[in-house]
Each structure stands twice: as structure tokens, then as C-alpha cells.
N, C-alpha and C positions, 0 to 999 in steps of 0.2 A: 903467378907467384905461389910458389908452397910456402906451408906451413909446419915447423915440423914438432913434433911432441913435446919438448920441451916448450916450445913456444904456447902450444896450448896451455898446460899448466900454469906458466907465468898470466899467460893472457888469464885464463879464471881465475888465480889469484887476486890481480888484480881487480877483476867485478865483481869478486865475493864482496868486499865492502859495498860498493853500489847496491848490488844484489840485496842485501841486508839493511842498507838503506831504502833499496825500496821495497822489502817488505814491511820494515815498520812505519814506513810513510804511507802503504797502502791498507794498514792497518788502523793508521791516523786518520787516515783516508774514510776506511768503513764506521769508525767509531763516534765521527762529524758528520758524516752521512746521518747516523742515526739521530743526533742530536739536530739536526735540519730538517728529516720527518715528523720528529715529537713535534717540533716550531711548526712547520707546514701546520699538520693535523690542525695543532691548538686553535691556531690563527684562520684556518676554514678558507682564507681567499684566496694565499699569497704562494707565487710557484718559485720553486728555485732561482733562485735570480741568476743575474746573468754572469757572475764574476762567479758564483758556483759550479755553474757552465762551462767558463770556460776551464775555470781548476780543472774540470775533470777532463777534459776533450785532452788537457795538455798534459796529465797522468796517465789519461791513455796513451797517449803520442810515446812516452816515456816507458811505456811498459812495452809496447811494440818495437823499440829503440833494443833496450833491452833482450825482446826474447830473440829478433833478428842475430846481435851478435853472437847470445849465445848457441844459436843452430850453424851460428859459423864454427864454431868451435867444434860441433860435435855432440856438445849436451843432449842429450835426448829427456832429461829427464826434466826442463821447462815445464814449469805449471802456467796453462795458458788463462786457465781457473780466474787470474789475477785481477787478467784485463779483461774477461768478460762481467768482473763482478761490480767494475766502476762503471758498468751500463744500467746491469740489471735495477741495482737500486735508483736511479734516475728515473727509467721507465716506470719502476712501480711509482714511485712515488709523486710522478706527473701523469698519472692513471688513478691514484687515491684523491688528488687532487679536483682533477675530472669530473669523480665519483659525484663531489661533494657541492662543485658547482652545476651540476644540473641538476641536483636535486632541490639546491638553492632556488634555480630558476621555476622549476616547477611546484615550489611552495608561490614563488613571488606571482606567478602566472596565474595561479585559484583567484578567483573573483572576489570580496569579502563580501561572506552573505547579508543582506538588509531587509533580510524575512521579518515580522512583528515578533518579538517572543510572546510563546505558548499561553494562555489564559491561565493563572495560578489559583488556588484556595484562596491566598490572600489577597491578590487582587479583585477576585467575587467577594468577596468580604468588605473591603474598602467599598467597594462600588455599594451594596446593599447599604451600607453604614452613613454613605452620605444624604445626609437631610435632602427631603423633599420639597418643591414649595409649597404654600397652604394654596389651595385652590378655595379661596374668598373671595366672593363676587364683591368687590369695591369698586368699579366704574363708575360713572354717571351716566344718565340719562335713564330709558323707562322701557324699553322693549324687553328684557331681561328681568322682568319683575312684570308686566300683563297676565301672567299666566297666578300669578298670588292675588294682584289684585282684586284682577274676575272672579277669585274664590270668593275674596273678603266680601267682595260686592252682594256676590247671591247671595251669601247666607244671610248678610246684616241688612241689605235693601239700602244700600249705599250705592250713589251712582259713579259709576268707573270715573269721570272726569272729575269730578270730587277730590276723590281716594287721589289721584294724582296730584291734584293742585295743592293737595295741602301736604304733599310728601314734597313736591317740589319747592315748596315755600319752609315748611322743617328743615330740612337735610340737602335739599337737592340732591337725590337720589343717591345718597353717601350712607350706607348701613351701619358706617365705622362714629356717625357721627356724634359728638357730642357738646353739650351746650355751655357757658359760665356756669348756668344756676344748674346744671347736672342732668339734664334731659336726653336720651342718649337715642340712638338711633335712628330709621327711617321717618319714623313719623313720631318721632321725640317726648316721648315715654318719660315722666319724670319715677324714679324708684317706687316710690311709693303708690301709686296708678300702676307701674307695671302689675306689681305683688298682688295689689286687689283685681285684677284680671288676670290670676293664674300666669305669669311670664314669669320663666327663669332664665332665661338671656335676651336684653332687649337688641343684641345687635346680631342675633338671628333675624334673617329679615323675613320671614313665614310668619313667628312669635307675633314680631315687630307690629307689621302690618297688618294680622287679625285683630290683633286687641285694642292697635289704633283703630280702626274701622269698627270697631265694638262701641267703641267710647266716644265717639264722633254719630251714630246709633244713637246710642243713649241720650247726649245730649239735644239733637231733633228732635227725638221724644219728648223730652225734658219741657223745652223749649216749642213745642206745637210745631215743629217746622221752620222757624225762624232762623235762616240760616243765619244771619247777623250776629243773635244771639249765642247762637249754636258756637260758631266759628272764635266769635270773643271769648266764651267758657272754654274752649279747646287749646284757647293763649292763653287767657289772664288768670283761669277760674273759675268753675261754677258759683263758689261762695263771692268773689268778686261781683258778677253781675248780678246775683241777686240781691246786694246790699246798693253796690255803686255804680250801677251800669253809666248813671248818670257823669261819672265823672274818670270816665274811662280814657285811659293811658296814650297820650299818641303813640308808643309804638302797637299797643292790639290794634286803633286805628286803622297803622299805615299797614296791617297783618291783613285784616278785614279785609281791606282794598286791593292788597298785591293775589289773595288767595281767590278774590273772586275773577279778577282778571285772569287769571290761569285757567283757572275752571272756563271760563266762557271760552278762552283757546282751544280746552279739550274735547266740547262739545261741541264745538264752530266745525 
């Protein structure tokens, strides 16, 4: 089949319109490209979809359509430019995409650290600022006080099971202790007895316990050794027994009797 010159003409006439169609549609073409990279980017996860795809596969088809007829013609001056440029931006743009999801995954793949944070001023500060506990010997019982007693004893000639029984029978070995009528401590001090034996806290239990043991002293003296005596003045009063021993209180009584029974446990 020839074709002859005139024929040519008419024929590019005629696909001048097309021709011009599809530059401005390949134009439409590159302008929605760009507005589908901004979205990509924005959007971080999402690829071209696939009706994008195929647009373009079928814009190339059409361009290749295209530049075929026109090298039938003779044209040489086809810009082939067209159809390589509805690749190029696809590639790049499913290359940008790429970029962003691996970088994705290798944030998501870091481990999150569960290291302690670092010691601060302020938290040494908290720490020093919070309260201490009182280290007050308040227990019961009597191994943690042998070593005051033994003192009291030498100096005053008080014998150790003594000093015990009648701390046991005050306070039961409670230094916080205190009485109704205001007698406070180990070996139950009333204010005024403390004062005249030099004691400015009777529930220091060193204080507590020499100036008991002073005054329990004194009174054996007082008393020629009578412990009876001794022991009722150490409850009731000295001024008590020397007016009324006679008619002395059942509770110094049942005091008498539970202090000396202790006593004979400590020396037993």
C-alpha cells in the first residue's frame, strides 16, 4: 500500500487534534501526578493505588499509539520525552515512598529503652528531706537495759535483780511509760522526785534508771534495810509509811508482793 503526500497531510491533520489532546491531557496528566506526590509524602504510608496504575500504564499505551502512527507518517520530529515522563514520576515516587517506609521500620525495630533515669539534685534532695525514724529503744523485756543497770547497781550497792523487779513491776520495761497520777518512765519517777534527783528527761531510760536506783538507795538506808519498808515508800511514800504504815493500801500491798516475787525469779 503507498501512501502519497497528500495523504500524509490530511493524515497529520487529522491527529493534530488528538496530538493536542494529548498534550494537554499529558499535561493533566503531569499536574495530578504532582498533586498525588504532595498526598503520598503527606500521608507517609500510602502507594499509588492501583486505578492510578492503571491511568498511567493506559496513557502510555496511548502515547505509544500515538508516536507509532506518527513515524508512519514520516514525522520525525515526535517527542518521545512524553512517554518516558509518565514512568519517570511513578518510579520516583514509589522510590520516595520506599525511602519513608524503611525508615518507618527501623524506628519501629529500636528496642524502647527501660534503663532507670539518671540520679537528679532533686531527687538527692527528696531523698535527704525525708524523715528518719527515731531510733527509741521502746521494747519489752530486759537484755537491752543490763548494761544501765549493772551501772546503777555499782555505784548505788543495789542488787541487779532488785533494779529489775521493780522496773518490771513500774513499767514493765516500757521507757515511754506513764502513770494516772503522772509517774513516767522505766522505773516511774513522779516530777517532782525526778527534779530533786537532778533528771531532766525521765523517759531517757540511763536518767530514768540511775535516779530510780538512787532513790530506792536512799530509801534502804532510810529504812535499815527493810526491804518491806523500802519497797512500800518507793509506791506509797515515805511520808506515808512513816505516819501510816499501819494502815497501808492494798494496792502497795499487792505491789510488795508481786516486786518481791520477781526479785526472787532474778536471783533464782
Amino acid at each position: 500500500m503507498s501512501i502519497r503526500p497528500t495523504d500524509n497531510l490530511s493524515l497529520l491533520a487529522s491527529l493534530a487534534p488528538l496530538r493536542q489532546s494529548q498534550e494537554n491531557r499529558t499535561a493533566q496528566t503531569d499536574h495530578g501526578f504532582s498533586g498525588r506526590l504532595d498526598k503520598a509524602i503527606s500521608a507517609g504510608t500510602q502507594e499509588t493505588s492501583a486505578i492510578d496504575k492503571a491511568k498511567a500504564l493506559a496513557d502510555s499505551l496511548t502515547m505509544q499509539m500515538l508516536q507509532t502512527s506518527l513515524s508512519l507518517t514520516g514525522d520525525s520530529q515526535t517527542d518521545s520525552s512524553s512517554f518516558t515522563s509518565l514512568n519517570k514520576p511513578l518510579a520516583s515516587t514509589t522510590a520516595l515512598i520506599q525511602a519513608y517506609r524503611d525508615s518507618m521500620a527501623e524506628s519501629q525495630q529500636k528496642p524502647a529503652s527501660t534503663a532507670s533515669p539518671a540520679p537528679t539534685q532533686l531527687s538527692d534532695l527528696t531523698a535527704a528531706a525525708s524523715p528518719q525514724p527515731e531510733n527509741r529503744t521502746t521494747k519489752p523485756g530486759k537484755e537491752w537495759l543490763d548494761p544501765i543497770i549493772a551501772k546503777a547497781s555499782q555505784r548505788y550497792g543495789v542488787d541487779v535483780g532488785l533494779i529489775k523487779a521493780v522496773i518490771k513491776a513500774e513499767s514493765n520495761f516500757n521507757p515511754q511509760a506513764v502513770s494516772h497520777a503522772g509517774a513516767r518512765g522505766l522505773m516511774q519517777l513522779m516530777p517532782a522526785t525526778a527534779r530533786s534527783l537532778g533528771v531532766s528527761d525521765s523517759f531517757d531510760p540511763e536518767q530514768n534508771v540511775m535516779a530510780g536506783t538512787r532513790f530506792l538507795s536512799d530509801l534502804l538506808q532510810r529504812y535499815n534495810g527493810d526491804l518491806d519498808s523500802a519497797l512500800a515508800a518507793y509506791n506509797w511514800g515515805p511520808g506515808n509509811v512513816d505516819k501510816r504504815q499501819d494502815r497501808m493500801p492494798r494496792e502497795t500491798r499487792d505491789y510488795l508482793a508481786r516486786v518481791k516475787q520477781l526479785y526472787t525469779s532474778y536471783i533464782a
